[in-house]
N, C-alpha and C positions, 0 to 999 in steps of 0.2 A: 684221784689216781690218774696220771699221766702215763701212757705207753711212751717211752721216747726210745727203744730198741726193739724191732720184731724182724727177725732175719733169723736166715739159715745160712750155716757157719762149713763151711769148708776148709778142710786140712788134706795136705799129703798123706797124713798118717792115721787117721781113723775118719769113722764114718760122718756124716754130715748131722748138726745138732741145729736142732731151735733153740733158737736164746730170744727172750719176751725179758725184756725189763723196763725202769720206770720210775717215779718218783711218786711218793703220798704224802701229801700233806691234810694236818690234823687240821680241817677248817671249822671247826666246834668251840664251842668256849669251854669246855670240858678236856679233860688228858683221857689218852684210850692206851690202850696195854697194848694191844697190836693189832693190825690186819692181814687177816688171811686171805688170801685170793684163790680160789679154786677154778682151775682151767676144767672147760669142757669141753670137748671137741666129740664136732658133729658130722656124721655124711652130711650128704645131699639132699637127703630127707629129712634131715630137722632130728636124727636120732643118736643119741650120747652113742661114741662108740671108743672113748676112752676119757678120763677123768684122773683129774693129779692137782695135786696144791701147791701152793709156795706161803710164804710169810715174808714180811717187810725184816730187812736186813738186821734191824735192833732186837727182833725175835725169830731169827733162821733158828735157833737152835732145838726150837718148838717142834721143830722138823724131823729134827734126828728120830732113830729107831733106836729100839732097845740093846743094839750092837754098840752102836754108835754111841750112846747114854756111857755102855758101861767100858768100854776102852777110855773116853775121858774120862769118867766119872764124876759128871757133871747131868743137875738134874736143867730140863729145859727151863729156860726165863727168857727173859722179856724187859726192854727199856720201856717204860713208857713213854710216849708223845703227847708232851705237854699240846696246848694251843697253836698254832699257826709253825708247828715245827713241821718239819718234813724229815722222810726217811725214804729210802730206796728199796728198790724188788727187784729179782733176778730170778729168774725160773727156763733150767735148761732140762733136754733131754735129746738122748742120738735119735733121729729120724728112723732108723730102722724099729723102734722101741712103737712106736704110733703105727693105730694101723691107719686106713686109707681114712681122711676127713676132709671135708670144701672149708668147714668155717671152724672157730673159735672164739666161745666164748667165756669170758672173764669177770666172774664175781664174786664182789668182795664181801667181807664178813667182819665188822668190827669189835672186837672186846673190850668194855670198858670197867673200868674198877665198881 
């Protein structure tokens, strides 16, 4: 997993967002179904004080809620990531949503067939 975007996003017109994105690549000799990343963000003292996930773009849909499910209606899937493919991560949220954190941290979690 490569971070290659972690910034906070500024508009005229709403409030300011973290946007963490990136690229994963499958380096296994096996295909995996997807990865999850689950953000965790810490004070200052080393203590979770909000927690949120994301998935690699070929399974965002893993993500959705049961709103979300039933206005598509579409149940959640997943491409799988043959060998040395790669896929993309994107994981935002408005700054006011976070309470106060020093660090973050990002672990991932692999599903494989």
């Amino acid at each position: 997993i490569v971070v290659t975007t972690d910034a906070i996003m500024h508009s005229c017109c709403m409030p300011p967002w973290l946007v963490v994105s990136g690229n994963i690549t499958n380096v296994t000799a096996k295909p995996i179904n997807y990865v999850k990343l689950v953000f965790s963000f810490r004070n200052a003292s080393g203590k979770t004080v909000y927690t949120d996930s994301a998935y690699n773009l070929k399974a965002a849909s893993m993500n959705d809620d049961a709103e979300v499910r039933r206005i598509l209606n579409e149940k959640p899937h997943f491409v799988p990531l043959p060998p040395g493919a790669s896929d993309k991560f994107t994981y935002q949220i408005p700054m006011p949503m976070l309470p106060s954190y020093a660090r973050v941290q990002v672990m991932p979690t692999v599903s494989t067939p």
